[in-house]
C-alpha positions in Angstrom: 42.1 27.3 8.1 41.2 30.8 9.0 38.0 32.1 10.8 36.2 35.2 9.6 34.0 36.9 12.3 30.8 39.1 12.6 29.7 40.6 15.3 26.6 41.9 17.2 26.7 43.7 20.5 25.1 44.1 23.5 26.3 46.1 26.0 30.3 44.1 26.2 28.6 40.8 25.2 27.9 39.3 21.6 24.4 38.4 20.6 25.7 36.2 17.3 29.1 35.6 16.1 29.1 34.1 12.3 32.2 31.9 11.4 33.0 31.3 8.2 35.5 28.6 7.6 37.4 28.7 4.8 40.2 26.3 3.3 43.7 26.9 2.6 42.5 27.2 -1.1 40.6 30.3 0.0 37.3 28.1 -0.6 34.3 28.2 2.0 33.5 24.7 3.5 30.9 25.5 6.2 29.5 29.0 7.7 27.7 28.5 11.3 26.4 31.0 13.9 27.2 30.7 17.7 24.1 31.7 19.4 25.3 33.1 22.5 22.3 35.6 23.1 20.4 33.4 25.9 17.1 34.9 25.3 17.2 33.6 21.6 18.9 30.4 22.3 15.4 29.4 24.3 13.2 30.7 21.6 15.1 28.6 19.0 14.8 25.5 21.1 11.2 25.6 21.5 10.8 26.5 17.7 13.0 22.9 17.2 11.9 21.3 19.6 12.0 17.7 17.7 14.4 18.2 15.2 17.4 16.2 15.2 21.0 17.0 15.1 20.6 20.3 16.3 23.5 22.1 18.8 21.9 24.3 20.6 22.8 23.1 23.9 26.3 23.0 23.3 28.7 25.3 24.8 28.9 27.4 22.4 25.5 27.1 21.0 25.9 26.5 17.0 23.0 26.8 14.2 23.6 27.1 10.7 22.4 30.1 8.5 19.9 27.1 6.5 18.6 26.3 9.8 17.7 30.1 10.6 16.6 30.2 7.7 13.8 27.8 8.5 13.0 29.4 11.8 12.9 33.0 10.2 9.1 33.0 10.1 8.4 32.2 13.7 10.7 34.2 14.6 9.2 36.8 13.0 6.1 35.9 14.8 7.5 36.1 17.9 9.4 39.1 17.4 5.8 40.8 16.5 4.5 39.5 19.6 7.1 41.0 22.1 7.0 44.2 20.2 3.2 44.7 21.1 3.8 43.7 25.0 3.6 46.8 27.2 7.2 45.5 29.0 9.1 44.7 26.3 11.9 42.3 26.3 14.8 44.5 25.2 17.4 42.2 25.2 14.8 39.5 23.3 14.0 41.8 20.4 17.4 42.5 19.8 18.6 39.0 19.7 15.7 38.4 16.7 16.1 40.9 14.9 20.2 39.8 14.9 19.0 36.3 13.8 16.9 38.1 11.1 19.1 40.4 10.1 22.2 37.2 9.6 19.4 35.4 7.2 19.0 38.6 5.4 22.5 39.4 4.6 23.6 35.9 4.4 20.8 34.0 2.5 20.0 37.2 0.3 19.9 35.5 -3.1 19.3 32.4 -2.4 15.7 33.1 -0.8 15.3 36.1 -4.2 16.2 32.7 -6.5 14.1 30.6 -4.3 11.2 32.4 -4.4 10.9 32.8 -8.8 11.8 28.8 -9.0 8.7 28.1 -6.4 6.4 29.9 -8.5 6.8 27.6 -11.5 7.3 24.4 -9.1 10.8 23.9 -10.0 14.1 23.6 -7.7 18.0 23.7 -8.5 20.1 20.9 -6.4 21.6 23.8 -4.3 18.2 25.0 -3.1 16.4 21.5 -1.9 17.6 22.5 1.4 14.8 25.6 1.6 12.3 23.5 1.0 12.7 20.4 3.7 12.8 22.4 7.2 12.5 20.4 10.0 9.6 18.0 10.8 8.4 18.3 7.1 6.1 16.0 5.6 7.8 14.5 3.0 6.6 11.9 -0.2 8.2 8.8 -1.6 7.4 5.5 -2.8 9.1 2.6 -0.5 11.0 0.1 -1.3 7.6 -2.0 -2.8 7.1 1.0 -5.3 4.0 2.5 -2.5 3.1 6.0 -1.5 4.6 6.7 1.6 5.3 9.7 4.3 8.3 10.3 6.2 8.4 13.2 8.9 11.6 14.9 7.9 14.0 14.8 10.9 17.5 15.8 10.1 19.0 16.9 6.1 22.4 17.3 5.2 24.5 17.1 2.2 26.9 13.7 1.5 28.5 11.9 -0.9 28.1 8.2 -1.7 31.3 5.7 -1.9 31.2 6.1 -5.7 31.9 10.0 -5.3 28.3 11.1 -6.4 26.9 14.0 -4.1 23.4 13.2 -2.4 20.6 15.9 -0.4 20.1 13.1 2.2 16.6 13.1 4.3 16.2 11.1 7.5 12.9 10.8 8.9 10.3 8.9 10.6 7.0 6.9 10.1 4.1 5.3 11.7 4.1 1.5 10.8 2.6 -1.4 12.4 3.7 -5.2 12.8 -0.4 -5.9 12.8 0.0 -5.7 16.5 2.3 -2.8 17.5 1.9 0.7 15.8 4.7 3.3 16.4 7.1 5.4 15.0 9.7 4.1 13.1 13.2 5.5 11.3 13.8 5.1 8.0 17.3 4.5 5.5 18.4 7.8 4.4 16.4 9.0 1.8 18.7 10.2 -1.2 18.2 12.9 -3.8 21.6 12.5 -6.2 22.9 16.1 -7.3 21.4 17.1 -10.8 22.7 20.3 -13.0 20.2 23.2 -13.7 16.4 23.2 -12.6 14.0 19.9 -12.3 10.2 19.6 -11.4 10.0 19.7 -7.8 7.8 16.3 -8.0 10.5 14.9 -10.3 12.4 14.5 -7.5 12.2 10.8 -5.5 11.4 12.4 -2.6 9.8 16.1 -1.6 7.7 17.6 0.3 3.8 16.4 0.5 2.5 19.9 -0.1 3.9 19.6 -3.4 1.9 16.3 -4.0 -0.4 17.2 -7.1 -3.8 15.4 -5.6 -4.0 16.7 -2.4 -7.3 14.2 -2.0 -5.6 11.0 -3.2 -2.6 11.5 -0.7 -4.2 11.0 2.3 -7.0 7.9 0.8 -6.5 5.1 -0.7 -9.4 3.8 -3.2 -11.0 0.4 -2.8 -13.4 -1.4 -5.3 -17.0 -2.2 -4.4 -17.7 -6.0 -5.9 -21.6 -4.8 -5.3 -21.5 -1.4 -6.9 -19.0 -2.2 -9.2 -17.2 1.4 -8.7 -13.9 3.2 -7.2 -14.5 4.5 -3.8 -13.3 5.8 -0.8 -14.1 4.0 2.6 -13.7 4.5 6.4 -11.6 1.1 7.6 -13.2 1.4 11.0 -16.5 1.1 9.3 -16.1 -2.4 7.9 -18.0 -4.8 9.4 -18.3 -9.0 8.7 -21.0 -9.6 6.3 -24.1 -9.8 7.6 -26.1 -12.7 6.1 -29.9 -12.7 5.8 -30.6 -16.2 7.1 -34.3 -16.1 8.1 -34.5 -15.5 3.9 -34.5 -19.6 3.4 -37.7 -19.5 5.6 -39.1 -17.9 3.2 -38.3 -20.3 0.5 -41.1 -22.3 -0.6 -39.5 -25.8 -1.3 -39.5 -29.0 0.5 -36.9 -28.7 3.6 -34.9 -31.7 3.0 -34.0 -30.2 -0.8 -33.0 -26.4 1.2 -29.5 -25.7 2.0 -28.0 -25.3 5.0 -27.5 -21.6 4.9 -26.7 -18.8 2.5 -23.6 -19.0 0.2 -22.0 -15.8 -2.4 -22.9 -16.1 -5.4 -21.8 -14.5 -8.2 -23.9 -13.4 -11.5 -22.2 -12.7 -14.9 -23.0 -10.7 -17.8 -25.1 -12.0 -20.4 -21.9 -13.2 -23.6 -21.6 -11.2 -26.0 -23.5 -13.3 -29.6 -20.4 -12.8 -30.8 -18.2 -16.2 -31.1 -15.0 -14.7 -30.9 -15.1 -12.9 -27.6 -17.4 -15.8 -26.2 -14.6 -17.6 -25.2 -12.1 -15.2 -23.5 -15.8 -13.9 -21.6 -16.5 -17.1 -20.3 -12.7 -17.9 -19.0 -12.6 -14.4 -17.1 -16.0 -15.2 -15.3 -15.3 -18.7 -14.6 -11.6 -17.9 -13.4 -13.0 -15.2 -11.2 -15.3 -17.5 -9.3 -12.6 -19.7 -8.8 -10.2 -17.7 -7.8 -13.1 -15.5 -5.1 -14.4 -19.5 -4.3 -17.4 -18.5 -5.2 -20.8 -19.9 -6.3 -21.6 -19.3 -9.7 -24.8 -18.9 -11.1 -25.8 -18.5 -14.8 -29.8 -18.1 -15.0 -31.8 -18.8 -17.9 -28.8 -21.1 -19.4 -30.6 -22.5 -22.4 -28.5 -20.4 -25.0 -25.3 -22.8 -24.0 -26.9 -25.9 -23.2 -29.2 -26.2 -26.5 -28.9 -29.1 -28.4 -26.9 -29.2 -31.3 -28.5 -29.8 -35.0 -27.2 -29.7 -38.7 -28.3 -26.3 -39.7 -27.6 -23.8 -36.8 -24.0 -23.8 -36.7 -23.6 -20.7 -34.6 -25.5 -22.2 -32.0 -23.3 -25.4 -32.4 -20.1 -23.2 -31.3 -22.0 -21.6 -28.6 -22.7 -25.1 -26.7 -18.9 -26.0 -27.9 -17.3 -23.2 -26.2 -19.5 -23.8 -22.8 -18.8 -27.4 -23.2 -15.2 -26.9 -23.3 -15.0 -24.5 -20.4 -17.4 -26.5 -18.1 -14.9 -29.5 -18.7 -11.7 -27.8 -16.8 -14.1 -25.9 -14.1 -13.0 -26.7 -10.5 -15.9 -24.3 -8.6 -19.5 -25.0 -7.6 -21.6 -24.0 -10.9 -25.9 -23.8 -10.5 -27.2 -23.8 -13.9 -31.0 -22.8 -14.4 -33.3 -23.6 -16.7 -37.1 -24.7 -17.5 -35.9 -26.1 -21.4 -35.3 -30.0 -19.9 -36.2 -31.4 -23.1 -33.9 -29.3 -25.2 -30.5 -29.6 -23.1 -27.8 -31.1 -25.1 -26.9 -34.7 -23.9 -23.1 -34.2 -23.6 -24.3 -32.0 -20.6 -26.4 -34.9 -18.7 -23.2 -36.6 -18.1 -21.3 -33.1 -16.7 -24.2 -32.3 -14.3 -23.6 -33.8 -11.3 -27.3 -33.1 -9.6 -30.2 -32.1 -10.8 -33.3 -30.8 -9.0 -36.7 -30.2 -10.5 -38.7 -27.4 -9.1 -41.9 -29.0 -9.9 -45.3 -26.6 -10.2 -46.5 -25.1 -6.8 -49.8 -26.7 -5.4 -52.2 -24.8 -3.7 -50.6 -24.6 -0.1 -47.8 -23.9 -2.1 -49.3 -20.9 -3.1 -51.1 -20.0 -0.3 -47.9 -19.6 1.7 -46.2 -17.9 -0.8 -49.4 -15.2 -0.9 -49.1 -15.0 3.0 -45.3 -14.5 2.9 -46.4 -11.1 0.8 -49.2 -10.0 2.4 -47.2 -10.2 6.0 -44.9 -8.0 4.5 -47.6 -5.8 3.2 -49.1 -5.6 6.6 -46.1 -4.4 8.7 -46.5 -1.3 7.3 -51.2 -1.3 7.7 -50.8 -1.2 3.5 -53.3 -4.1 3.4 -57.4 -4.9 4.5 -56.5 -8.8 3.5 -56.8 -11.4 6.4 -53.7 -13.6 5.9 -56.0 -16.2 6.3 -59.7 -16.5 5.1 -62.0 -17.0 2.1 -59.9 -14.3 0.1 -57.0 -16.3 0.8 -58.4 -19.7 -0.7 -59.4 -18.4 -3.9 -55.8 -16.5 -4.0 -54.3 -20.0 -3.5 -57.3 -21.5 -6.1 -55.3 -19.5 -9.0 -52.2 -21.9 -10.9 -49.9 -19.6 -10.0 -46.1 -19.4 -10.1 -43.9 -17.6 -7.6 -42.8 -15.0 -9.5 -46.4 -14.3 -11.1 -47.6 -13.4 -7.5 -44.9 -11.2 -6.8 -45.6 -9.2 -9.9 -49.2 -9.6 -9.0 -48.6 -8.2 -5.8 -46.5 -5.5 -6.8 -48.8 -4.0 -9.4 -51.8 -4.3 -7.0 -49.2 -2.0 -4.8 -49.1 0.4 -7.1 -52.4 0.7 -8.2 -53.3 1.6 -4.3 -50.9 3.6 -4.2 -51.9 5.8 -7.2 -55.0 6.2 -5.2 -53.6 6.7 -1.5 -55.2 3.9 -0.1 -54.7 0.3 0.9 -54.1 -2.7 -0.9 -57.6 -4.4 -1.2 -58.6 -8.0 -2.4 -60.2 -6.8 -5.0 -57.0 -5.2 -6.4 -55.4 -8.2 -6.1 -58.3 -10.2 -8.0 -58.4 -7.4 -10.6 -54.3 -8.1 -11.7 -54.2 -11.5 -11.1 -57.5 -12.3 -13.4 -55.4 -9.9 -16.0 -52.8 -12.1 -16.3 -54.2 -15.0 -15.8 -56.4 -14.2 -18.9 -53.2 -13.4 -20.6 -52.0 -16.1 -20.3 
């Protein structure tokens, strides 16, 4: 092999000497650059400071033209900084603008070809090196087909046992063991040589300011089973559920029939009427609450628990379907309903409890109206005595539970239309309303 030199002086001493080593069949296999300038040699170790692989403190110090290449713009930066000192670094400015001037002549069309296949976001095999400096951010899916972000450490140009030539990437990620987080090295990334140009996010692995969705890339979307939308959360803001447990003191309902505590529930859509996507309907929301372990409810359930007759066939297949379904259900189902006498009798012997919610007497009532009104009168919106005459004749009126909440809340809304408190009188005027509608 022979060695062909260029050189730099300063006063007797060279700032750069470029070898290029060529082989015996006149063909160039590698071009470095001894940095023997000591001035630069400190500059380019604080510019890669933690990239790998680099030579700089051997004797002679070595670089490559690529890896000038990478430092060119901080070296440009620095070179602009010395420049405006009032004492100047002769010997400094002179060792950069050498460095400079080797990218120049040396990388000439590469960086012209470079800088026309960036602006269409394209690449060529022979230019992926200009585009991966050290400690670059790079993109790839791992080895479970996920997003994931190496920082780019060392490149270089291989071949794999079958011959084919690779742009291989090592790098570095944070991971955790669900204990431990840290960095972590990764198997050499590999980009196989390719002929021509290619998309630069083609590739199986470039760099993340590339990436298309620049939100996406650094979130990952999770669904909300309340909202029933996409979203993007903060991990460190999850909390444990919070349950509401003073709620069942609420609940008007003899204490030996009142659960223990609270438990999920979850509410499906009313089916579709028609037959044909009953079925596949009620399979999804059944083998959802199984699957989640959760407590199903299905309110107002007379449309699949109707008893069958002669003429109304549609109905027939309704209750069949449901029937069916019910049969192979391993979860906890609460069925609601206040149609006894029409349920179907194949579903008396598929219930496994029942419990009537029988009429509310009047201290029934009454505490429901004082649960209200105590509500009411955290916030002064009320001139009713939770307990009094007033109160009597509330609990006088027959009454359900969810008739005096609608009582209450239009009696809300009428004060509120005026700016004033909720009076008795309000109260009397909507209940006597729908009482006489009734």
């Amino acid at each position: 092999m022979t060695v062909k030199r260029a050189t730099w002086r300063i006063s007797s001493e060279y700032a750069l000497v470029v070898r290029q080593v060529i082989n015996v069949r006149g063909e160039l296999v590698e071009t470095l650059v001894e940095v023997r300038g000591r001035s630069l040699r400190d500059v380019l170790k604080d510019i890669l400071e933690k990239a790998e692989n680099i030579r700089l403190n051997e004797t002679p110090a070595v670089i490559t033209p690529q890896m000038l290449y990478h430092c060119a713009p901080k070296l440009r930066l620095r070179l602009d900084t010395e420049r405006a000192k009032e004492e100047k670094d002769g010997d400094l400015i002179f060792e950069i603008e050498a460095a400079l001037q080797v990218v120049k002549e040396d990388l000439a069309n590469e960086e012209e070809n470079l800088q026309s296949l960036l602006k269409s976001g394209r690449i060529t095999f022979d230019t992926i090196w200009a585009i991966v400096p050290p400690n670059e951010l790079v993109y790839t899916l791992d080895s479970l087909k996920q997003p994931c972000v190496y920082r780019a450490a060392r490149t270089v140009v291989g071949r794999k046992p079958d011959g084919t030539i690779v742009f291989r990437i090592s790098g570095r990620k944070v991971d955790s063991d669900g204990q431990r987080t840290g960095w972590t090295s990764s198997d050499a990334l590999e980009i196989e040589s390719f002929v021509g140009e290619k998309p630069i996010t083609d590739l199986p692995v470039y760099p993340l300011r590339f990436h298309s969705d620049p939100v996406s890339r650094v979130q990952r979307r999770s669904f909300s089973l309340t909202g029933k939308l996409w979203g993007a959360f903060a991990i460190s803001n999850i909390t444990e559920i919070q349950w509401n447990t003073s709620i069942w003191d609420s609940l008007v309902l003899s204490r030996r029939l009142q659960a223990p505590g609270p438990h999920p529930r979850q509410k499906p859509r009313r089916p579709q009427q028609r037959l044909r996507r009953l079925r596949p309907r009620l399979e999804r929301v059944f083998r959802l609450a199984q699957t989640w372990k959760a407590v199903l409810l299905l309110d107002e359930a007379d449309v699949f628990m109707a008893k069958r007759t002669a003429t109304d066939l549609a109905r027939n297949a309704v209750v069949s379907i449901f029937l069916r379904q019910l049969e192979y259900y391993q979860g906890i189902l609460i069925l609601t309903t206040n149609r006894v006498d029409e349920i179907d009798d194949a579903f008396r012997s598929r219930i496994h409890f029942q419990l009537a919610y029988s009429d509310l007497d009047a201290g029934a009532r009454r505490a429901i109206w004082r649960g209200f009104l105590k509500e009411v009168n955290k916030t002064g919106g009320a001139e009713i005595e939770e307990d009094g005459l007033e109160m009597n004749r509330l609990a006088e009126m027959n009454m359900n539970g969810r008739q005096i909440k609608n009582v209450m809340k239009m009696s809300q809304l009428f004060a509120a239309d005026d700016n004033r408190q909720v009076s008795f009188d309000d109260i009397l005027l909507v209940a006597g309303m729908s009482q006489n509608w009734l």
